[in-house]
C-alpha positions in Angstrom: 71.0 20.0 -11.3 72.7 21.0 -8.2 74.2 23.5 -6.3 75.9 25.9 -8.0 75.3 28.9 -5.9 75.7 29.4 -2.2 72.7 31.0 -1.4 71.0 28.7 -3.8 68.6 25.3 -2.3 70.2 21.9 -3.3 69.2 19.8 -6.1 66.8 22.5 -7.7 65.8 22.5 -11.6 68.5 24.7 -13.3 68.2 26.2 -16.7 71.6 27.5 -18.6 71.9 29.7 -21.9 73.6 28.1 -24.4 76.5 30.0 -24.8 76.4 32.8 -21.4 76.7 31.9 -18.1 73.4 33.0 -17.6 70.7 30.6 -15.3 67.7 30.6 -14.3 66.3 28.5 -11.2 64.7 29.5 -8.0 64.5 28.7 -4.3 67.2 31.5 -2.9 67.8 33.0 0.2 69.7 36.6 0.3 71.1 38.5 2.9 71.7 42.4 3.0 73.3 44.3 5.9 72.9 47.8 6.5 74.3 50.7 9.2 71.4 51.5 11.0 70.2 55.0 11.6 68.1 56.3 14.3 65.6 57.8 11.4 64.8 54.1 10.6 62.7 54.0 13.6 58.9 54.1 12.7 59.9 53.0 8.8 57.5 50.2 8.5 59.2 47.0 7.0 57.6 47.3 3.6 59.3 51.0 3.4 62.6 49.9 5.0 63.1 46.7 2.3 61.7 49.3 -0.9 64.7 51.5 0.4 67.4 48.9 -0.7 66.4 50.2 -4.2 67.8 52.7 -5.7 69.4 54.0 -8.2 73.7 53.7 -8.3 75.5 56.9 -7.5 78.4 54.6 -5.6 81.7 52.8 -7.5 79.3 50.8 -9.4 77.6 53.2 -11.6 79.5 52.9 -14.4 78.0 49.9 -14.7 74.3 50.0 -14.8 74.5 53.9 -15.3 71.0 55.2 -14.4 70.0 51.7 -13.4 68.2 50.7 -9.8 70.4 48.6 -8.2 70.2 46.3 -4.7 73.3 45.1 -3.5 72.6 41.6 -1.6 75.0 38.6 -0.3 74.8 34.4 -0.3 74.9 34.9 4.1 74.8 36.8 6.8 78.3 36.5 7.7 79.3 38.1 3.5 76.5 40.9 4.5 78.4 42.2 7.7 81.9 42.2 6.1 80.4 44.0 3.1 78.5 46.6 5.1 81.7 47.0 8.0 84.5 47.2 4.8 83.0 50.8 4.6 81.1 51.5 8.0 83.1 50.4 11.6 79.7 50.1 13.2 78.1 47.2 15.1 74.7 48.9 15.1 73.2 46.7 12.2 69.7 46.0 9.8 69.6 42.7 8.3 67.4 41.7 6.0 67.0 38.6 4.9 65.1 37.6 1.2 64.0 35.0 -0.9 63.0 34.6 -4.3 58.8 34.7 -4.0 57.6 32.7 -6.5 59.3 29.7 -4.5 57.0 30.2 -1.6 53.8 27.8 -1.1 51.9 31.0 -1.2 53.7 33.6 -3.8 52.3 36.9 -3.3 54.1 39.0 -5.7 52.2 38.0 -9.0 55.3 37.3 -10.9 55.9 33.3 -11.1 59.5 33.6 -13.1 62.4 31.9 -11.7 65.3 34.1 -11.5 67.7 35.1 -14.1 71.5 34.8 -12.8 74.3 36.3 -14.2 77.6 34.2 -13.3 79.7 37.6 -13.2 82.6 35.0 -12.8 82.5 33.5 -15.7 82.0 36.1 -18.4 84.5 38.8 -17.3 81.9 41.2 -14.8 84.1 39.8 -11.8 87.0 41.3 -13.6 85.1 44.9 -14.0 83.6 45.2 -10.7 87.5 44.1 -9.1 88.5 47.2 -11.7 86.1 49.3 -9.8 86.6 48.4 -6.9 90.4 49.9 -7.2 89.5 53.2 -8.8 90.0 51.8 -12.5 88.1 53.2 -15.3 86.3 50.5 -18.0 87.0 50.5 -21.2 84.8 50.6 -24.5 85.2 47.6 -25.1 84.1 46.6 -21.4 81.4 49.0 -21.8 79.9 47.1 -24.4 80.4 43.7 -22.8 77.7 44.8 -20.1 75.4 46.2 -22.7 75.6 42.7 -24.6 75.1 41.2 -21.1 72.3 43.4 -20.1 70.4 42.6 -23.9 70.1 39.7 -22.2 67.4 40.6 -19.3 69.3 39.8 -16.2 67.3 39.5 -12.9 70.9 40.0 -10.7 74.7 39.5 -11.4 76.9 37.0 -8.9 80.5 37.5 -7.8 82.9 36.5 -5.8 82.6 39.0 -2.0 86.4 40.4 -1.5 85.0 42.0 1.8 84.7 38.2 2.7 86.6 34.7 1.5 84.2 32.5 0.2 81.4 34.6 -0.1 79.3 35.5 -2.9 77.7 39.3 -3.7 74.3 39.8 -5.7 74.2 43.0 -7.5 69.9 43.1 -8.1 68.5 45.2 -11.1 65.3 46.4 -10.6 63.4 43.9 -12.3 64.9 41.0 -10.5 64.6 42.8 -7.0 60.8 43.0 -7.4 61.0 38.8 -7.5 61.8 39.5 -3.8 59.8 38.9 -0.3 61.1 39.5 2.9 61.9 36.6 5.1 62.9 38.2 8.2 64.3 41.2 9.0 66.7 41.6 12.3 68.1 44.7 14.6 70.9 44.4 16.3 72.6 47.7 18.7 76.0 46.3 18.4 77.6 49.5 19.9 75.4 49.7 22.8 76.5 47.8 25.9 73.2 45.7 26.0 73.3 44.5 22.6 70.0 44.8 22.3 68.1 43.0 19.7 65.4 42.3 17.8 63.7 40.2 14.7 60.5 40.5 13.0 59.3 37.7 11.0 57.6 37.5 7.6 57.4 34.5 6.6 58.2 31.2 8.2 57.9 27.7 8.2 60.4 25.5 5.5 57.4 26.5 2.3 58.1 30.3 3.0 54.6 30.8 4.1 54.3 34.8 4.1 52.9 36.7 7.4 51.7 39.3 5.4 51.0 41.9 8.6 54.4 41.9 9.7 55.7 44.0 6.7 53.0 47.0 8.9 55.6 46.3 11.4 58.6 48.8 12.6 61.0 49.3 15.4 61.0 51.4 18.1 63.3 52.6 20.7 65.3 50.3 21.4 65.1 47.7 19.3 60.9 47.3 19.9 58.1 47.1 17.7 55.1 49.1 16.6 52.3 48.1 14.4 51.6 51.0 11.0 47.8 50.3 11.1 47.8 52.4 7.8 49.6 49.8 5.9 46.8 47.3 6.1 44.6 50.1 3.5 48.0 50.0 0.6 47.2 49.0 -2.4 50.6 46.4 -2.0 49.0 45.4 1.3 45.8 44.6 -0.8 47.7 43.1 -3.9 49.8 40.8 -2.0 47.1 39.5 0.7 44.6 39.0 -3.0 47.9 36.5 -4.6 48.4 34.3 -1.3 44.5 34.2 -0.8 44.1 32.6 -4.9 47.3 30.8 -4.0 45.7 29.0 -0.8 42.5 28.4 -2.9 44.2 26.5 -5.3 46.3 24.5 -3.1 43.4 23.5 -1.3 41.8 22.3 -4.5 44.8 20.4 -5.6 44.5 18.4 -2.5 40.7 18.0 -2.9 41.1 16.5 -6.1 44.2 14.2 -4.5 41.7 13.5 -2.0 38.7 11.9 -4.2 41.5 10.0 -6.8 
C-alpha cells in the first residue's frame, strides 16, 4: 500500500510480481502535451485522444518495434518539458487521463487495474537513456524487453530527463485502451492573448464521465463546436450502454443498503 508512483492516488490496493517490478493497481491520472496544429480544429475530442496512438517510428522503436505506443507523463508540468525538449512552441494540447475502470461509472468495458512496468528497476531506464543519446541495444537488451513484454505490460514508468522529478509513461496499446479522457485543455501560448480553452469529460472527485463532450472540438480561436455525428458511433453507443448498467447497479447497491 501506498504511493509509489506520482501520478498514482494515495493509499490504493497494490499488487507486485514476485520477482519483476511489475504492479498492478489503479486510480491514475496522466498528462500528455502536444504542439498544436491549426488542422486540429474541427477534430472532435474522441478523434483527437485515438490520435495519441500510434505506432513508433521516433527513437523508441527499437523498443516495441511495430508496437502502438502513447507517450504520457505523472503532471502537467513533466508533459510541457517533454513536448518543448523537441518543439519551442507555447501553442499547446493537453490532455489529461485516467485509468477508467476507477471511475464510479466505467464506460470502457474493461474492469482490469493497470499493469506497471517500474522501467527503473529492471534496466528499461537504462535502454531508453541509451536511446535517448543515439546508442544502439544490444542482444542481450533486446531480449530483456521481449522477456518483459511476455509479461503483458499495460505501460512502462521512467524517470522524465526533460524534467527533474518527473515521471514518463510509455502506453502499449492494450493499456492505452484502459484510458478515459478527463479533460482536455488549449492554450495559444504564442499568441498575445493567450487565449484558452478546456473542455471537460468527466468531473466530480468519482470521475463521473460527460460522455457528450468527447462530440466536442475547438474552433478558431480556442472555441467550441459540437460533432452531432458523434452521438450515432458505435463508441458513443458502447460507452453511454457501460455507464448506463454502471448507474443501474449503483443504484441497486444503495437500494439494498437502504432496506438492511
Amino acid at each position: 500500500m501506498g504511493e509509489f508512483l506520482k501520478s498514482n492516488t494515495y493509499l490504493r490496493g497494490l499488487y507486485k510480481h514476485e520477482k519483476l517490478p511489475i504492479y498492478e493497481t489503479d486510480e491514475f491520472d496522466f498528462y500528455r502535451c502536444v504542439s498544436f496544429e491549426e488542422k486540429f480544429y474541427g477534430i472532435n475530442i474522441s478523434t483527437l485522444h485515438a490520435g495519441n496512438l500510434r505506432i513508433g517510428t521516433g527513437r523508441y522503436a527499437k523498443l516495441f518495434p511495430g508496437q502502438k505506443v502513447s507517450y504520457w507523463a505523472d503532471s502537467p508540468a513533466t508533459a510541457r518539458a517533454e513536448v518543448k525538449r523537441y518543439k519551442k512552441t507555447n501553442n499547446l494540447l493537453t490532455f489529461w487521463a485516467y485509468d477508467d475502470s476507477s471511475s464510479t461509472f466505467p464506460t470502457m468495458g474493461n474492469d482490469e487495474l493497470l499493469r506497471i512496468v517500474d522501467g527503473r528497476k529492471c534496466g528499461i531506464q537504462e535502454l531508453i537513456d541509451k536511446i535517448d543519446e543515439g546508442q544502439s541495444i544490444s542482444a542481450g537488451e533486446k531480449q530483456l524487453m521481449e522477456d518483459i513484454m511476455a509479461q503483458s505490460p499495460d505501460c512502462f514508468v521512467y524517470d522524465s530527463r526533460a524534467r527533474k522529478g518527473g515521471e514518463n509513461y510509455i502506453f502499449l496499446e492494450k493499456g492505452f485502451r484502459k484510458l478515459a479522457i478527463r479533460a482536455v485543455r488549449l492554450r495559444l501560448g504564442n499568441r498575445e492573448s493567450k487565449n484558452e480553452r478546456t473542455i471537460v469529460c468527466a468531473g466530480t472527485s468519482d470521475y463521473s464521465p460527460y460522455l457528450k463532450s468527447y462530440a466536442n472540438y475547438f474552433e478558431p480561436i480556442a472555441r467550441v463546436g459540437v460533432d452531432k455525428d458523434y452521438f450515432n458511433s458505435e463508441e458513443y453507443l458502447f460507452r453511454k450502454t457501460n455507464k448506463d448498467v454502471a448507474a443501474e447497479r449503483r443504484a441497486e447497491f444503495y437500494k439494498m443498503i437502504r432496506k438492511r
